[in-house]
OpenMM code with the backbone's topology and positions (N, CA, C; nanometers):
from openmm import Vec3, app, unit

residues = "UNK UNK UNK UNK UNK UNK UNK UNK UNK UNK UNK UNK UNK UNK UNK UNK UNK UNK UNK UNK UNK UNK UNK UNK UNK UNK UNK UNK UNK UNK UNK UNK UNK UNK UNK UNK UNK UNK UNK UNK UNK UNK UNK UNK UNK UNK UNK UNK UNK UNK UNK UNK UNK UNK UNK UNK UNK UNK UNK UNK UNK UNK UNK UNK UNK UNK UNK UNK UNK UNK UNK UNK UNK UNK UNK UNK UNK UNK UNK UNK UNK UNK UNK UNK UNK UNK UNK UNK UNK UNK UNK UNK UNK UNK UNK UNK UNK UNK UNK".split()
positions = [
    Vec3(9.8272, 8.4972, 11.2728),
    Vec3(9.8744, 8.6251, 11.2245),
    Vec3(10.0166, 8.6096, 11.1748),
    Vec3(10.0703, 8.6782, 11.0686),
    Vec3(10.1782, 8.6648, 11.0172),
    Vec3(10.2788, 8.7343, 11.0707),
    Vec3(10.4178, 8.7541, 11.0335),
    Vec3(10.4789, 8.8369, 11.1096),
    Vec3(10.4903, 8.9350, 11.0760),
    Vec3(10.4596, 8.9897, 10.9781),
    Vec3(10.4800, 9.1048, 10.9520),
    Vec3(10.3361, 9.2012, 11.0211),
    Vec3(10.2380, 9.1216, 11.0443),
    Vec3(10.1221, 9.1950, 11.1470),
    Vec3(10.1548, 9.2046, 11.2200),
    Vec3(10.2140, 9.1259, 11.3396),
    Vec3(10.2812, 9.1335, 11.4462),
    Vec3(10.3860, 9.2256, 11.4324),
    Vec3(10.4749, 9.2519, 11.3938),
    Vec3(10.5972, 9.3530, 11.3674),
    Vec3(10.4949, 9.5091, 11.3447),
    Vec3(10.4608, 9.4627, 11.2705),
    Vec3(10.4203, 9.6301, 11.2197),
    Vec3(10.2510, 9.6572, 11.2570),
    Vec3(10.1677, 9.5914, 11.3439),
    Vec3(10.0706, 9.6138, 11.3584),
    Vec3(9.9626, 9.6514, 11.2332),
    Vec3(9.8004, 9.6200, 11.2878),
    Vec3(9.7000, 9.5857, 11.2023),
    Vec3(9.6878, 9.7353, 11.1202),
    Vec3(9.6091, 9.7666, 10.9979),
    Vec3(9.5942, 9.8676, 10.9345),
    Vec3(9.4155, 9.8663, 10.9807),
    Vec3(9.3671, 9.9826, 10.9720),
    Vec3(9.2276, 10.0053, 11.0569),
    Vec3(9.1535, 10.0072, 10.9261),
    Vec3(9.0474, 9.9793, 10.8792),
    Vec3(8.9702, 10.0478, 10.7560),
    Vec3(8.8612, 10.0574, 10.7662),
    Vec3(8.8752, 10.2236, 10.7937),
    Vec3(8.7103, 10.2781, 10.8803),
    Vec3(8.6731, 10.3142, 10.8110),
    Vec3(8.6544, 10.4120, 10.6884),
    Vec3(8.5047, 10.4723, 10.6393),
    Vec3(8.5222, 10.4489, 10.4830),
    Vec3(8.4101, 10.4430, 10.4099),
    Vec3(8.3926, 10.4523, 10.2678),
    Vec3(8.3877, 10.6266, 10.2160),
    Vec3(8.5103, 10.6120, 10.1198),
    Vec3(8.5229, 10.7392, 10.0817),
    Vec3(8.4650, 10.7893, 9.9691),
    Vec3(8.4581, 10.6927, 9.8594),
    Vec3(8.4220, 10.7233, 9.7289),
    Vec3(8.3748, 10.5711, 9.6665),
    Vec3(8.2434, 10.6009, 9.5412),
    Vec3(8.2747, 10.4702, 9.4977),
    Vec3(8.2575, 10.5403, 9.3872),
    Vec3(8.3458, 10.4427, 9.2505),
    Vec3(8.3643, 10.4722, 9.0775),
    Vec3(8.3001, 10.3576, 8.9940),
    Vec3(8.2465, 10.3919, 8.9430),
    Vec3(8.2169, 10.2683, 8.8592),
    Vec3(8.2799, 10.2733, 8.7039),
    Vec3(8.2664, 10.1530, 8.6320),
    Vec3(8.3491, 10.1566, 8.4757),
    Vec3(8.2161, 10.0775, 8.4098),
    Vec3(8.1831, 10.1684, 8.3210),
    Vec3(8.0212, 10.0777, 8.2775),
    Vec3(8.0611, 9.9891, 8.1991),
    Vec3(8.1656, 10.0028, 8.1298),
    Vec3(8.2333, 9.9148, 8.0153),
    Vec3(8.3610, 9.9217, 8.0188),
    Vec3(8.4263, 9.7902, 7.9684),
    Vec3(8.6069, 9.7437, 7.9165),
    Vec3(8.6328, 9.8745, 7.8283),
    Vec3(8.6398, 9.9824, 7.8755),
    Vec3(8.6873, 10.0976, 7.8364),
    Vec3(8.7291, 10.1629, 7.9394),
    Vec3(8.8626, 10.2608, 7.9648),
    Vec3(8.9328, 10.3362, 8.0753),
    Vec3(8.7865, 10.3997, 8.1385),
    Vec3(8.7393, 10.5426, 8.0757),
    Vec3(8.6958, 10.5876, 8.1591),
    Vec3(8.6052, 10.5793, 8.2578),
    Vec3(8.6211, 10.6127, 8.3892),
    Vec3(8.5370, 10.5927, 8.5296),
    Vec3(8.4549, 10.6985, 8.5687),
    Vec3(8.3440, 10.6630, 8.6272),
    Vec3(8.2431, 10.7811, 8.6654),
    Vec3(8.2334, 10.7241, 8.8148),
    Vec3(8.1761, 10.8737, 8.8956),
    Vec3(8.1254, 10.8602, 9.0446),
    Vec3(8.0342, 10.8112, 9.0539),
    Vec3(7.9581, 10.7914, 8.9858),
    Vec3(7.8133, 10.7363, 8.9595),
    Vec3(7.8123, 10.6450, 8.8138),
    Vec3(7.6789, 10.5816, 8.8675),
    Vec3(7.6253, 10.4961, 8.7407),
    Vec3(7.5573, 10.5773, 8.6183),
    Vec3(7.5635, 10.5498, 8.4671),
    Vec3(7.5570, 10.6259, 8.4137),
    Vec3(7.3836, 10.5790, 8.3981),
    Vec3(7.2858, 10.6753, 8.3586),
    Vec3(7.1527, 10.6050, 8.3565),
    Vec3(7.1222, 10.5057, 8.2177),
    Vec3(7.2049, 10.5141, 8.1631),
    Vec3(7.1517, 10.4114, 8.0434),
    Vec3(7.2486, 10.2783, 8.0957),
    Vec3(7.3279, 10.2743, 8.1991),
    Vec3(7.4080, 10.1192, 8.2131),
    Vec3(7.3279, 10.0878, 8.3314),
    Vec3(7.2592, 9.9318, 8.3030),
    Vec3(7.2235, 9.8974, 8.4281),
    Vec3(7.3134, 9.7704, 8.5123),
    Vec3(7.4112, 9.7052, 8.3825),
    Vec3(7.5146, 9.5966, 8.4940),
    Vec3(7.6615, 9.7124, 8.4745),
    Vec3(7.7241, 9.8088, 8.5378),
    Vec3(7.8297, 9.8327, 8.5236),
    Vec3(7.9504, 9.6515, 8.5571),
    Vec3(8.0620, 9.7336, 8.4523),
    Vec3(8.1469, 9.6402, 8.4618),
    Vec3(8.2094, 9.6288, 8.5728),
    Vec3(8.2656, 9.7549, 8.5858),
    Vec3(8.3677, 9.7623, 8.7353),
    Vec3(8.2774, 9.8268, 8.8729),
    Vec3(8.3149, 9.7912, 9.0033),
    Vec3(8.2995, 9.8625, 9.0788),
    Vec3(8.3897, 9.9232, 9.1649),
    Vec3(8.4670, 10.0550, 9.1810),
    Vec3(8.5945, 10.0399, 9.2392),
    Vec3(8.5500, 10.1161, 9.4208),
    Vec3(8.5527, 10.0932, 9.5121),
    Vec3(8.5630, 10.1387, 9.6306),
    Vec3(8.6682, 10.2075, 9.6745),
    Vec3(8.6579, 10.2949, 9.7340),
    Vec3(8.8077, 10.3728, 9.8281),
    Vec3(8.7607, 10.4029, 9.9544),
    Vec3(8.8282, 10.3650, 10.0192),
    Vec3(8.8411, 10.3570, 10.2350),
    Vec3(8.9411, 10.4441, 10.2977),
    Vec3(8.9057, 10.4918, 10.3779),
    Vec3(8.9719, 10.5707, 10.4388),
    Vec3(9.0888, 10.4652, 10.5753),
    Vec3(9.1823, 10.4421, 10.5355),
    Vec3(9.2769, 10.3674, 10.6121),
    Vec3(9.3600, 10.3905, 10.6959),
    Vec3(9.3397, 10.3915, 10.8547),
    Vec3(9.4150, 10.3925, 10.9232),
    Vec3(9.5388, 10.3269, 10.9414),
    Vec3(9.6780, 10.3744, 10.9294),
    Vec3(9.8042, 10.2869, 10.9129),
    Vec3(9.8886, 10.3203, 11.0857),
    Vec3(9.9414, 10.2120, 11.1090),
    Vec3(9.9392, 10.2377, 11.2645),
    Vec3(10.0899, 10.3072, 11.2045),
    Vec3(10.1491, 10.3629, 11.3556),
    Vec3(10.2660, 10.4340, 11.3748),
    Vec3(10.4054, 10.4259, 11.2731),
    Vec3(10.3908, 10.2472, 11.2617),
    Vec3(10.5176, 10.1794, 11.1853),
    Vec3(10.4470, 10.0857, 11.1063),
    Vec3(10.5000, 10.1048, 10.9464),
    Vec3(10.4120, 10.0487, 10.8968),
    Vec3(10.5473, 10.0415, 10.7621),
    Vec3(10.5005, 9.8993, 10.6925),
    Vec3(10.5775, 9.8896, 10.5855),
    Vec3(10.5277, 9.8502, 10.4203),
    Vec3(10.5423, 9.8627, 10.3109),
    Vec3(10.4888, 9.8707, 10.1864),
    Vec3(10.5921, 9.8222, 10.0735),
    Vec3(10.5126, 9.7417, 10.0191),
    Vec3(10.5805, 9.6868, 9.9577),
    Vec3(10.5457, 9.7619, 9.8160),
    Vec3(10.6248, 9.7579, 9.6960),
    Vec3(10.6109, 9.8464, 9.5835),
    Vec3(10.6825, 9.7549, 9.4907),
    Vec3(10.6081, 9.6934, 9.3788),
    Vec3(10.7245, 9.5930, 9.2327),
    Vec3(10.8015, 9.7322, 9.1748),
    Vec3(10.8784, 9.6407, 9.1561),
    Vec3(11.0108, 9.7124, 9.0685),
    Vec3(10.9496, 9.8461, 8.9712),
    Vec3(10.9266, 9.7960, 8.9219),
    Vec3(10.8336, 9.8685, 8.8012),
    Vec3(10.7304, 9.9645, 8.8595),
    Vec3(10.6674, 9.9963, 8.9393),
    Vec3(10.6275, 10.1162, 9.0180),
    Vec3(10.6473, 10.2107, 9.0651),
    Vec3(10.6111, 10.3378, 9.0850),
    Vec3(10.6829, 10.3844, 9.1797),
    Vec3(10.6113, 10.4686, 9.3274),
    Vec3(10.6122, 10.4217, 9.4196),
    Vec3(10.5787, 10.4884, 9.5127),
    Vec3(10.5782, 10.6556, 9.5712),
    Vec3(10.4908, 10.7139, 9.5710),
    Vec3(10.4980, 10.8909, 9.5311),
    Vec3(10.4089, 10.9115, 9.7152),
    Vec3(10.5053, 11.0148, 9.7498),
    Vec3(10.3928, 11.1182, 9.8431),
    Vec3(10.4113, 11.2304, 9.8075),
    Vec3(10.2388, 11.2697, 9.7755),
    Vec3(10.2299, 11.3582, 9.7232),
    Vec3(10.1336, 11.4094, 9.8022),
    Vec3(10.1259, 11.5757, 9.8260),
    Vec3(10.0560, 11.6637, 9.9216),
    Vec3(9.9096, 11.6792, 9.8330),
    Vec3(9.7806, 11.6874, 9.9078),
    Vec3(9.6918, 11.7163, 9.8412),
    Vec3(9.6490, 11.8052, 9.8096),
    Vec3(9.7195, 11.9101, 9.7981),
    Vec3(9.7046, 12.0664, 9.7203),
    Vec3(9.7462, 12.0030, 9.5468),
    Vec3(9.8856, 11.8860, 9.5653),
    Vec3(9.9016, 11.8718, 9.4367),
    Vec3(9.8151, 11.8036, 9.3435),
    Vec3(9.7240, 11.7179, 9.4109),
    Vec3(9.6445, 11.5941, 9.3650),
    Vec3(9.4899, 11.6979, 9.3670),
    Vec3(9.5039, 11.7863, 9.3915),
    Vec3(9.3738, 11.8884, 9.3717),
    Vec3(9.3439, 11.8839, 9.2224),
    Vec3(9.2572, 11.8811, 9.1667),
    Vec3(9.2024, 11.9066, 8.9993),
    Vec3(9.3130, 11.9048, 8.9210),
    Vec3(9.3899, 11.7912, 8.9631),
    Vec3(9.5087, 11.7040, 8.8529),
    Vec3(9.5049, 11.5800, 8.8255),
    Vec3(9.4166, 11.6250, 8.7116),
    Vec3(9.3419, 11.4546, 8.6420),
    Vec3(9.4260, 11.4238, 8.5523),
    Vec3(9.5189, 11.5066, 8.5228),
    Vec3(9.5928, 11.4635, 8.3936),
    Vec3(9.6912, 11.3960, 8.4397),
    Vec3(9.7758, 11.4602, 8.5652),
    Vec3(9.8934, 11.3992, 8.6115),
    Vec3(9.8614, 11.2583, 8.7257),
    Vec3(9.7102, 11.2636, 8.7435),
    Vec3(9.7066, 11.1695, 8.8666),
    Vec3(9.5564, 11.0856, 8.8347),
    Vec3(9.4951, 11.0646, 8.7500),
    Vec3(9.3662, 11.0391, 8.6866),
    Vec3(9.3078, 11.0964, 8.7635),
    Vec3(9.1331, 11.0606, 8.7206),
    Vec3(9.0602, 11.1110, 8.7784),
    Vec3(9.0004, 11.0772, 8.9052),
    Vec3(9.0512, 10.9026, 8.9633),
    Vec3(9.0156, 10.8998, 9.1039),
    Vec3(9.0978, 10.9707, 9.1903),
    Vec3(9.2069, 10.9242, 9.2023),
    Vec3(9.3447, 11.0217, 9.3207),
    Vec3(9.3143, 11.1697, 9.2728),
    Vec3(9.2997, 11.2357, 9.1606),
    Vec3(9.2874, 11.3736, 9.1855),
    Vec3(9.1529, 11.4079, 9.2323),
    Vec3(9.0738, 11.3405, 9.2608),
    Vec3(8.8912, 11.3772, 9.3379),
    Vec3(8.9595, 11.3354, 9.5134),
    Vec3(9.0679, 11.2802, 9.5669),
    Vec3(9.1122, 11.2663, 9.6937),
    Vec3(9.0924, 11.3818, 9.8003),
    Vec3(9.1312, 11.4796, 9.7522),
    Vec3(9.1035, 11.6074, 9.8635),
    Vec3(8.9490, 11.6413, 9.8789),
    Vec3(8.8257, 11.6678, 9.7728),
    Vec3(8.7242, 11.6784, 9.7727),
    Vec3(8.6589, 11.5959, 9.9139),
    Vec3(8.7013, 11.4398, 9.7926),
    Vec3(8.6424, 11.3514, 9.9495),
    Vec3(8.6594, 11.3197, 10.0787),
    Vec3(8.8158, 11.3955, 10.1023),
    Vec3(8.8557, 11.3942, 10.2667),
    Vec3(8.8717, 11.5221, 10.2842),
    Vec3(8.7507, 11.5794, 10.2244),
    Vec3(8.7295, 11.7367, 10.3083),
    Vec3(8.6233, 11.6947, 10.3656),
    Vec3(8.5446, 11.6118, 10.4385),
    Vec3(8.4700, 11.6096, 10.5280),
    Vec3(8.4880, 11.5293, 10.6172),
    Vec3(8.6127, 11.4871, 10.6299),
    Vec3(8.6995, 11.4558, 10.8264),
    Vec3(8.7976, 11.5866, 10.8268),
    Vec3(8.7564, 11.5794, 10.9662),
    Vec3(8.8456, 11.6937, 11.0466),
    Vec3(8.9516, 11.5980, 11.1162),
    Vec3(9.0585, 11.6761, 11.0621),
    Vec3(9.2045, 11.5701, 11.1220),
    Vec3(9.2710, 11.6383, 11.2382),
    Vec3(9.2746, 11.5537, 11.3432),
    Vec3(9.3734, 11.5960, 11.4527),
    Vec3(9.5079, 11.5498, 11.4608),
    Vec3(9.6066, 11.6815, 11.4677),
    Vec3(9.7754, 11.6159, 11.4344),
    Vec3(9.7974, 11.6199, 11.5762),
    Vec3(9.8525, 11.5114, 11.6060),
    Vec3(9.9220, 11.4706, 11.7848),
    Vec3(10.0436, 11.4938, 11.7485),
] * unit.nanometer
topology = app.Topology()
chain = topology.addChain("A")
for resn in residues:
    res = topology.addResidue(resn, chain)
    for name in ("N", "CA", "C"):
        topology.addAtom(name, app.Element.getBySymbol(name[0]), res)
């Protein structure tokens, strides 16, 4: 284990949240396969990730790291595409307990 696992403990990755597919070397992504593609190009997965207490992230220069509330990422495909703005939909079916 490296040290930075040790320092900052393991990240958990319990449930499958969404999957997107890209039928073709073209941007747009669907939740589903479209019925006329039978090899899509891409397959993209999203997990629901447990991050322990202390946890650290790394971000290149050129990025920028955003927290953003999911009222904002609600049916804002323009400002956030269309996977991160489908985020609240799909974690409306865990019930979260705040300690």
């Amino acid at each position: 284990s490296s040290g930075i696992n040790a320092e900052y403990g393991h990240w958990g990755v319990d449930e499958l949240i969404g999957n997107w597919w890209r039928p073709n070397y073209e941007p747009p992504q669907y939740p589903y396969i479209p019925p006329h593609i039978t090899k899509p190009k891409e397959h993209r997965r999203l997990f629901l990730v447990r991050l322990p207490d202390k946890a650290m992230f790394a971000v290149p220069r050129n990025y920028k790291l955003v927290a953003a509330p999911l009222f904002e990422l609600y049916d804002n495909s323009n400002g956030y595409g269309p996977v991160i703005s489908t985020l609240p939909q799909s974690l409306s079916r865990f019930n979260y307990v705040y300690a």
